[in-house]
C-alpha positions in Angstrom: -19.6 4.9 -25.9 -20.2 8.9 -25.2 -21.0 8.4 -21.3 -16.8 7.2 -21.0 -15.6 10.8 -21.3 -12.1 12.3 -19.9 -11.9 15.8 -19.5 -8.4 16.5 -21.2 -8.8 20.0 -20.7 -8.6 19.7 -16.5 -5.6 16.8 -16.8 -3.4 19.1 -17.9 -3.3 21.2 -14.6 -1.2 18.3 -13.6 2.2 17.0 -13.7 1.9 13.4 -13.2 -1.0 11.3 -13.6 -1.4 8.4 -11.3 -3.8 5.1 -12.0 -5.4 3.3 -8.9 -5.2 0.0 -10.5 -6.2 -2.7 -8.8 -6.6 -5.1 -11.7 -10.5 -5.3 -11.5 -13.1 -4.7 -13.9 -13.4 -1.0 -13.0 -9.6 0.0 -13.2 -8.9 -2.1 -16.8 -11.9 -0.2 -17.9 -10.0 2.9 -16.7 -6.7 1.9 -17.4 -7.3 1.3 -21.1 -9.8 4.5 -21.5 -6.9 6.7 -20.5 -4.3 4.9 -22.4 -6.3 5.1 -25.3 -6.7 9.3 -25.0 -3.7 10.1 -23.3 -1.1 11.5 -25.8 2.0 11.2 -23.1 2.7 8.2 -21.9 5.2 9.5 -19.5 3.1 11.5 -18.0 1.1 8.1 -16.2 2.4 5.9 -13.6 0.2 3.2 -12.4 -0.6 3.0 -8.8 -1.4 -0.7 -7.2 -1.8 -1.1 -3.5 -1.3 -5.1 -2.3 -4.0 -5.2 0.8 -2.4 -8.4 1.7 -5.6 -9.8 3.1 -6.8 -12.0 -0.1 -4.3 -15.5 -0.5 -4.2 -14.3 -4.5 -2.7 -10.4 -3.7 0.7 -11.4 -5.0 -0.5 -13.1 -7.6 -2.9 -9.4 -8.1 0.0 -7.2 -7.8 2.1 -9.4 -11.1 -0.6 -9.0 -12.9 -1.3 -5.2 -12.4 3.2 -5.2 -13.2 2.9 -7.2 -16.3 -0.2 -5.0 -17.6 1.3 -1.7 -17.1 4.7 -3.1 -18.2 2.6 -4.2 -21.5 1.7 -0.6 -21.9 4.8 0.7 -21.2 3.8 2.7 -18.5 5.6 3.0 -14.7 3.8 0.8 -12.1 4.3 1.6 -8.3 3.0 -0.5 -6.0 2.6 -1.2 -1.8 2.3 -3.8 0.4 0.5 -3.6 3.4 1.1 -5.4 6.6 -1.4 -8.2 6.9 -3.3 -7.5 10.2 -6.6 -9.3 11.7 -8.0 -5.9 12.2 -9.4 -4.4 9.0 -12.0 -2.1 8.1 -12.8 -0.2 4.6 -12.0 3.1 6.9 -8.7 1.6 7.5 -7.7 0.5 4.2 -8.7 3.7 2.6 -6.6 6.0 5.2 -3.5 3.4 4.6 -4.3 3.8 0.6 -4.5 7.2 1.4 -1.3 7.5 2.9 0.8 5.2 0.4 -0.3 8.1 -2.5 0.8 10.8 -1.2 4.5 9.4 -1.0 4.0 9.5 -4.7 1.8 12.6 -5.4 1.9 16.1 -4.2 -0.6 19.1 -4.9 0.6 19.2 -9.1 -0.4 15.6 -9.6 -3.9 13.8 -9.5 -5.0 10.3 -9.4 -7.6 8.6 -11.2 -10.1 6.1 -9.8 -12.3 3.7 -11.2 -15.2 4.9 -9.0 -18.6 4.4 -11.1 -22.3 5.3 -10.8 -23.1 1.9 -8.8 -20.1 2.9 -6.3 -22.4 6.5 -6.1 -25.6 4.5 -5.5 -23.9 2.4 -2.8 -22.0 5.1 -1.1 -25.1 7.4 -0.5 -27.0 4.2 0.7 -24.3 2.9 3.1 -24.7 6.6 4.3 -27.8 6.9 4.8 -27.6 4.2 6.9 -25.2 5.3 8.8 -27.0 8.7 9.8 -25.1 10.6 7.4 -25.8 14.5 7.2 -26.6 16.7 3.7 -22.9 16.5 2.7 -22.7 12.6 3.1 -26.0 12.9 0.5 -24.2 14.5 -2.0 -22.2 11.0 -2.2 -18.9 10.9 -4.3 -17.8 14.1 -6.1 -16.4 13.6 -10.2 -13.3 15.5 -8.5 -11.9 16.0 -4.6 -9.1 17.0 -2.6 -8.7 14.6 0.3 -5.7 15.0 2.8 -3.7 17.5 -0.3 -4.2 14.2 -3.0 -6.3 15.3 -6.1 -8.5 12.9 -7.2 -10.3 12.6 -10.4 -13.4 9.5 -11.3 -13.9 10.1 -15.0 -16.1 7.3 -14.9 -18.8 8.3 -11.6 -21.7 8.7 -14.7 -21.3 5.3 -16.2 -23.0 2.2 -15.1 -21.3 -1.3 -14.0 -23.1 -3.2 -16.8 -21.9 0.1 -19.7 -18.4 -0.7 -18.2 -18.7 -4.5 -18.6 -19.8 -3.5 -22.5 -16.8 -1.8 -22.8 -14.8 -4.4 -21.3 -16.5 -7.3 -23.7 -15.6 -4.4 -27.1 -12.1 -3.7 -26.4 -11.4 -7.9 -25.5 -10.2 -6.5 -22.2 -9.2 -9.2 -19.5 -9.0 -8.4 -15.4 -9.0 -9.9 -11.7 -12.3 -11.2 -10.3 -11.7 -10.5 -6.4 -13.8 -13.7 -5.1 -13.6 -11.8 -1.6 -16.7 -9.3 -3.7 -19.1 -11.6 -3.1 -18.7 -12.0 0.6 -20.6 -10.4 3.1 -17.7 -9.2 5.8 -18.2 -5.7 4.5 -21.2 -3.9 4.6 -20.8 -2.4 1.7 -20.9 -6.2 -0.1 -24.1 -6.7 1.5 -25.2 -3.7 0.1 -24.4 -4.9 -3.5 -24.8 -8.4 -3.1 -27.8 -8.9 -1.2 -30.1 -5.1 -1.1 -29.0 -3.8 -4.1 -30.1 -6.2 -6.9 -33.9 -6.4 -5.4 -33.4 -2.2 -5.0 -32.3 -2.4 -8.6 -35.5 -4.7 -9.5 -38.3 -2.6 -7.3 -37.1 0.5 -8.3 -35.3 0.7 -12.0 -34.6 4.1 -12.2 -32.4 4.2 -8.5 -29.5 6.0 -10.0 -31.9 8.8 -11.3 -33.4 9.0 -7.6 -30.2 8.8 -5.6 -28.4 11.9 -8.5 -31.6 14.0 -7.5 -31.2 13.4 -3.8 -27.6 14.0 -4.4 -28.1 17.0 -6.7 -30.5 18.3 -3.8 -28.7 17.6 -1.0 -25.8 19.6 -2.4 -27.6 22.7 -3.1 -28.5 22.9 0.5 -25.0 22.7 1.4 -24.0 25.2 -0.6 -26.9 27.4 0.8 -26.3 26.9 4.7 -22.1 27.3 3.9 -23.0 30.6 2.7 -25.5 31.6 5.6 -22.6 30.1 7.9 -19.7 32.4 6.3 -22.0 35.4 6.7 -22.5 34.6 10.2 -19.0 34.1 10.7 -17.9 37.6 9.5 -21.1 39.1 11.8 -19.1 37.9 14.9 -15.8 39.0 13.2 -14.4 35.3 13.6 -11.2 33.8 12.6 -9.3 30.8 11.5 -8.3 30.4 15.4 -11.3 31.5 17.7 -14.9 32.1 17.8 -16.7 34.4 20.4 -18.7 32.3 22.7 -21.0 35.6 23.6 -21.2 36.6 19.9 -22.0 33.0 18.8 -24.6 32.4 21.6 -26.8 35.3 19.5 -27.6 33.2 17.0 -30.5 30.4 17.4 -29.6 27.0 18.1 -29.3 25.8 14.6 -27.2 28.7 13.4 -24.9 27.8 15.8 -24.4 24.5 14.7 -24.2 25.4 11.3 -21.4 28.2 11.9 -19.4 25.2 14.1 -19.7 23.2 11.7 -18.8 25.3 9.0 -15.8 26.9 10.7 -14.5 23.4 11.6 -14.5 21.4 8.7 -14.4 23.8 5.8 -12.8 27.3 7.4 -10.1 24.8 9.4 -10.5 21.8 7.2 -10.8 19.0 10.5 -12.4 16.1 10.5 -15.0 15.7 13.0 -18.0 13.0 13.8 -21.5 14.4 13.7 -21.4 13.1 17.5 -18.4 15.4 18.2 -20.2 18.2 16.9 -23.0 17.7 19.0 -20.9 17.6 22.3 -19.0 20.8 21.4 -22.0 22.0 20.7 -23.7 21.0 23.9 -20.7 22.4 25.9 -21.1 25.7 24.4 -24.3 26.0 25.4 -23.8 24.9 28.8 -20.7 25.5 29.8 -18.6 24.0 32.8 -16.3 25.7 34.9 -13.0 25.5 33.6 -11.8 24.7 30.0 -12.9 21.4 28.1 -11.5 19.6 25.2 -11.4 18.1 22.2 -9.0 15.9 20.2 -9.5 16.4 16.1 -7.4 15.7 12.9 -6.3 18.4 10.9 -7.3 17.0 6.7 -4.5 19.1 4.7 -1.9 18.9 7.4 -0.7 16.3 9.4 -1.4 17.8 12.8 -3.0 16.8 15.8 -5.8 19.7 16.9 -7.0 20.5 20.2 -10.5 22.5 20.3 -10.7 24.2 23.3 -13.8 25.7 24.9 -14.2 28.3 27.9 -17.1 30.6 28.8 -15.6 33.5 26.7 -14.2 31.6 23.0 -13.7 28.3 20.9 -10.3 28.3 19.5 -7.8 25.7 17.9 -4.6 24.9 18.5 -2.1 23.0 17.4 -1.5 20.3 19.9 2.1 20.7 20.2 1.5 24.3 21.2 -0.3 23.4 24.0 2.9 23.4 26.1 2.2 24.8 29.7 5.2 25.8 31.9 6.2 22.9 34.3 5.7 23.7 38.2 9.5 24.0 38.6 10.5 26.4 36.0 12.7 28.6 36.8 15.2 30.5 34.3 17.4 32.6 34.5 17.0 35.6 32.0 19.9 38.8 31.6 16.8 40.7 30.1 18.5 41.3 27.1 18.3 38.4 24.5 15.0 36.7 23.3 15.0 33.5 25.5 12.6 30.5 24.5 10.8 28.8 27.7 8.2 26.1 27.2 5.1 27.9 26.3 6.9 30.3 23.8 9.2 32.9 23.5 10.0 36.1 25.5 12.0 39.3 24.5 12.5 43.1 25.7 11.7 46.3 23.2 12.3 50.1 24.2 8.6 51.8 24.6 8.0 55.5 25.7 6.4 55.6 29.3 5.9 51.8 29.8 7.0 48.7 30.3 10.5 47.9 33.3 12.3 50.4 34.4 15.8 50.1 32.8 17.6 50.4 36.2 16.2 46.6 36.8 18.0 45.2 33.3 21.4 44.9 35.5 20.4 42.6 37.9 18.6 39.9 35.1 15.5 38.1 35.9 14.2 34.3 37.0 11.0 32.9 35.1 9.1 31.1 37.2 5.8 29.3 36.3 2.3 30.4 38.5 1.5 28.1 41.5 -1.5 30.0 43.3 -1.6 32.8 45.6 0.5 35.1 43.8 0.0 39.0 43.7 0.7 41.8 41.6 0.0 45.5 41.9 -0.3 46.6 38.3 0.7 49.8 37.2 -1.9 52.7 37.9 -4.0 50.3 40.2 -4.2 51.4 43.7 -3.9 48.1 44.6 -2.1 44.4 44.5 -4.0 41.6 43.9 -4.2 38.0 43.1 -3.0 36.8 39.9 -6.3 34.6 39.2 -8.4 37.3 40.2 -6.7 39.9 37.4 -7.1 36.9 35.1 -10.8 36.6 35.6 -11.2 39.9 35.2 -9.4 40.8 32.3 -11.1 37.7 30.9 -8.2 35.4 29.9 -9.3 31.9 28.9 -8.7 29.3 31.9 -6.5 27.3 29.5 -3.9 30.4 29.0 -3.1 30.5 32.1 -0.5 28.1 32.9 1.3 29.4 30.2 1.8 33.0 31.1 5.2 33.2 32.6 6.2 35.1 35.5 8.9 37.5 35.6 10.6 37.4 38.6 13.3 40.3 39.9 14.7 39.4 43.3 12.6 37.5 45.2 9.7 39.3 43.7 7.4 39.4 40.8 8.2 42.3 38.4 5.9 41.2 35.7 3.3 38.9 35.0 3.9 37.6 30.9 3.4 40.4 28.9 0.3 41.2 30.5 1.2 43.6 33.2 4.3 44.8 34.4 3.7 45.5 38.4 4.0 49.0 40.1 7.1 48.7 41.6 9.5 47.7 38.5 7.5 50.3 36.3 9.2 52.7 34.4 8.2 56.5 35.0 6.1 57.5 32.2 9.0 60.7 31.0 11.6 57.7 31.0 11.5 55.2 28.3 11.3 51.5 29.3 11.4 48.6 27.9 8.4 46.0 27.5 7.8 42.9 27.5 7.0 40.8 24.6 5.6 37.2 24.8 5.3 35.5 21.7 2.9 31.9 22.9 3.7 29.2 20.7 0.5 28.6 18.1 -0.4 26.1 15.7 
């Protein structure tokens, strides 16, 4: 049996090895394989998840207890909460979130994933509209959400397992709830894949060249994307609307979808893309946007888009100072206001004149209609119209405080300090420093 092969070398990166065992033909095969090759015992824990949707799960889960218990091997397992609403998206983001109360970045888990599960995947996909990445189907080893996984067994097919199974007098679960057709996936197997199978023999040959292909390509347009990301000098948090409009249509989408899911590791629709897309092209007035899950952290991401940048945030950062604010400040300490924090350092020839310091300082939040003269213009004007023409992004602007001395503004953020409560430029003064919150 040379196709069941377990890379020793690459399981000892890890601390703790972790066995998705649900008890089926695919996990004993698994299961025993690694028992059988493993040379520390401790080093496995078997990991069971109870889906609580099939009347036998309890009876499942004993089984998968006395098995590992038989082995002498730790068993873990979870219950979910039973719930009308199901989907195979939602059992595998709650499976998802159950491991990684076990495992950390130093452990992996092992799957029973075979090469039928690769032929099935890549045609649920296609179905689905799925891009070149969806193509390459499921990878021999992943990182999803900071859990390492590892499917020794993604070369072998169902009937080599089954072999196996038959040789080593192996028993297991037969989940009756297989051969229904609630999941499109089981319509898949059930119903398309057995006259596939018949018409076309050699399927898993086809489907590893289209995946083989289709991965090649990847890795060609994420290199063409990460040179055109350092040609617009990018990073992590914006992109340069202007810069990124030089590139044809296609580029562009490439780059956005390179810097979203692989430079800030998000998960995002095709659909999505295309609308971020679409408003980056045309662009409204204003700012617009979009909601997106963060895969290695457990943040919620807004992607905001103006005429002059793309950039993420953090969604807790995305704090805007309340109409009412108003706070008093000695302008001395480092005081922490909604939208970040503000402080006072000594600079040569800029920033408040220190004779202000005495009489301390309201923050107040901008309404409309304010004005400022800054320093060296020979004029006041509005606050939106310096804004505009300094070029800061519509959605910045409610969170730029106001510096208020008196009745009157002194400074706006740490943008420009106006004429009147500037230092002389032979005195030193002391500037203002506005750290925003950021993801």
């Amino acid at each position: 049996m040379s196709k069941f092969f377990l890379d020793q070398k690459f399981l000892k990166n890890f601390k703790k090895l972790g066995i998705a065992f649900s008890g089926g033909l695919d996990s004993s095969v698994l299961l025993k394989l690694i028992t059988e090759n493993n040379e520390s015992i401790d080093q496995l824990t078997v990991l069971h998840i109870n889906h609580n949707i099939n009347k036998q799960s309890d009876s499942w889960e004993l089984f998968c207890k006395e098995r590992a218990s038989e082995l002498g091997i730790d068993f873990i397992s979870w219950k979910f909460e039973s719930s009308d609403k199901i989907s195979e998206e939602l059992l595998r983001d709650k499976r998802h979130e159950a491991f990684k109360e076990w495992a950390d970045e130093k452990d992996l888990i092992l799957t029973g994933h075979h090469l039928d599960d690769q032929i099935e995947t890549v045609i649920f996909r296609i179905f689905r509209g799925t891009g070149l990445r969806g193509l390459e189907g499921i990878k021999e080893v992943s990182k999803i959400n900071d859990l390492n996984f590892y499917r020794p067994l993604l070369n072998c097919r169902k009937e080599d397992l089954l072999q196996y199974a038959h040789d080593k007098g192996l028993s297991w679960i037969e989940d009756d709830s297989n051969k229904e057709s609630y999941f499109s996936r089981n319509i898949i197997r059930n119903e398309l894949m057995p006259k596939i199978t018949e018409r076309w023999p050699s399927i898993d040959k086809a489907i590893g060249h289209l995946s083989s292909r289709a991965s090649k390509a990847d890795k060609i347009l994420s290199e063409v994307a990460q040179e055109d990301f350092m040609n617009i000098d990018g990073s992590t948090e914006a992109l340069d609307i202007v810069k990124l409009q030089s590139f044809s249509y296609e580029r562009q989408e490439n780059l956005i979808f390179h810097w979203l899911t692989h430079i800030n590791n998000l998960n995002i629709s095709s659909g999505q893309r295309m609308q971020i897309l679409s408003s980056i092209i045309n662009p409204s007035e204003g700012s617009i946007s979009f909601s997106a899950n963060s895969r290695s952290r457990d943040l919620n991401i807004k992607i905001l888009i103006s005429h002059e940048e793309v950039r993420i945030l953090d969604d807790t950062a995305l704090i805007p100072l309340p109409n009412d604010t108003s706070l008093e400040w000695n302008l001395r300490d480092t005081i922490s206001i909604p939208s970040g924090m503000l402080s006072l350092v000594e600079s040569p020839g800029k920033g408040l004149d220190k004779k202000f310091l005495e009489q301390g300082a309201i923050i107040k939040a901008r309404v409309g209609g304010e004005r400022c003269k800054p320093f060296g213009r020979h004029k006041s004007q509005k606050i939106k119209n310096l804004f505009q023409e300094f070029k800061i992004p519509d959605w910045k602007r409610d969170f730029i405080p106001l510096i208020y001395i008196g009745d009157r503004i002194a400074a706006v953020g740490d943008l420009w300090v106006c004429e009147e409560f500037h230092t002389s430029i032979e005195e030193k003064g002391m500037s203002i420093i506005w750290n925003q919150n950021q993801n």
